[in-house]
N, C-alpha and C positions, 0 to 999 in steps of 0.2 A: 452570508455563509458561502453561496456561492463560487464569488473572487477570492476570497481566502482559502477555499477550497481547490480551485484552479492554479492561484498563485501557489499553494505549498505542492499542484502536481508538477508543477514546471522544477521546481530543485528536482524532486527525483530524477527529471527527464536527465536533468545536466547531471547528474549522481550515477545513471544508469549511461547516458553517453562518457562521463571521464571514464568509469570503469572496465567499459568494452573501449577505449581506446587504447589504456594502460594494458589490456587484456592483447589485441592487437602487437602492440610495441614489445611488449614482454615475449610473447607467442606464447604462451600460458595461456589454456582456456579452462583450468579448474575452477574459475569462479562463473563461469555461464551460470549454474543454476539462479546465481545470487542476480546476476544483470537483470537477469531472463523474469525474477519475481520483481526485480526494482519497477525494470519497463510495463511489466503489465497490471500488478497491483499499484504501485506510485505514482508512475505518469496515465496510464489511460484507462485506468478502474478512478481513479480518483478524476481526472479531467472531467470522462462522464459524468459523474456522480458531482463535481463543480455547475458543470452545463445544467444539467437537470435541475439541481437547486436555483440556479438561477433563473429559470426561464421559470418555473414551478416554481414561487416561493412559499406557497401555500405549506411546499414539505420541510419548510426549513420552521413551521410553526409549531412543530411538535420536537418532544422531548430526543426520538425514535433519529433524528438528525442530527445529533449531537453527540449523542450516542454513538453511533456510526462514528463520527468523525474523530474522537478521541481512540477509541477502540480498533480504529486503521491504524492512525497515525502513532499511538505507541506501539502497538502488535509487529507493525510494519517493521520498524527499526530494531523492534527486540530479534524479532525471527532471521534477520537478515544477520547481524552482529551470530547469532548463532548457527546459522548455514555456513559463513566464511567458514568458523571453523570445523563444524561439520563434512561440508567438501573438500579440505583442505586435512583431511583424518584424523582428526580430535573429536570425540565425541565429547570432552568435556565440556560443553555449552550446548549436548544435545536438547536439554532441557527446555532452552533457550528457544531452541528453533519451535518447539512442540508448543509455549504458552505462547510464542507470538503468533503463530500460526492459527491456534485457536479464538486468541484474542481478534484478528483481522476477520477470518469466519465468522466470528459472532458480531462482528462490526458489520460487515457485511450484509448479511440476514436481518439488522435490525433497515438496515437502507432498502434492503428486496420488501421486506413488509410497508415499512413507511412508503412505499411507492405505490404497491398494490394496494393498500389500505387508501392512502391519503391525495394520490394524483386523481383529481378530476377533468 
C-alpha cells in the first residue's frame, strides 16, 4: 500500500505542477486555492502517508488504512472538481467542494488514529 500510495502522490505532484504552470502562462491566478490543496493534500499529505506505510507496514494491516486511502483519494478529486468552480464564481458544485472536503477529513483522521493506535 505504501508504493501505491506514493505512486498515485506523484500524479497529483504533476496535476498540481501543469496547473501552476498553466496558472503562470495564462497570468490567472484564480485557481491558487485548487493548486495550493492539489500540492499539499495530493502530493505531500499523501507521499508522507506513502513513506509511513511503507517503512511501518504494520499500519497497512488494519482496516483504518484503507479506509484512509479510499476516502482521500475520492474526497480529494470530488472537493477540487468543486473548488474550480467555486473560485471561479459558481457555487453550483458548492456542495461538491463541502462532501469532498469532509470525505478527505475523515480519510484523514482515520490515518491520524491508525498511527497513534497502531505505530509501534
Amino acid at each position: 500500500m505504501g508504493i501505491k500510495t506514493i505512486k498515485l502522490s506523484v500524479l497529483y505532484l504533476a496535476l498540481g505542477l501543469l496547473l501552476g504552470l498553466y496558472m503562470s502562462i495564462a497570468d490567472d491566478y484564480t485557481l491558487t486555492p485548487v493548486h495550493v490543496h492539489i500540492n499539499l493534500l495530493g502530493w505531500t499529505t499523501l507521499t508522507i502517508a506513502g513513506i509511513l506505510y511503507y517503512l511501518f507496514p504494520e499500519l497497512t494491516d488494519h482496516f483504518l488504512a484503507k479506509v484512509h486511502f479510499w476516502l482521500h483519494n475520492i474526497g480529494l478529486p470530488v472537493m477540487m472538481v468543486g473548488l474550480v468552480f467555486t473560485v471561479s464564481g459558481t457555487n453550483s458544485l458548492l456542495l461538491l467542494t463541502i462532501i469532498g472536503s469532509f470525505a478527505t477529513v475523515i480519510g484523514l483522521f482515520f490515518f491520524v488514529y491508525n498511527v497513534l493506535v497502531n505505530l509501534r
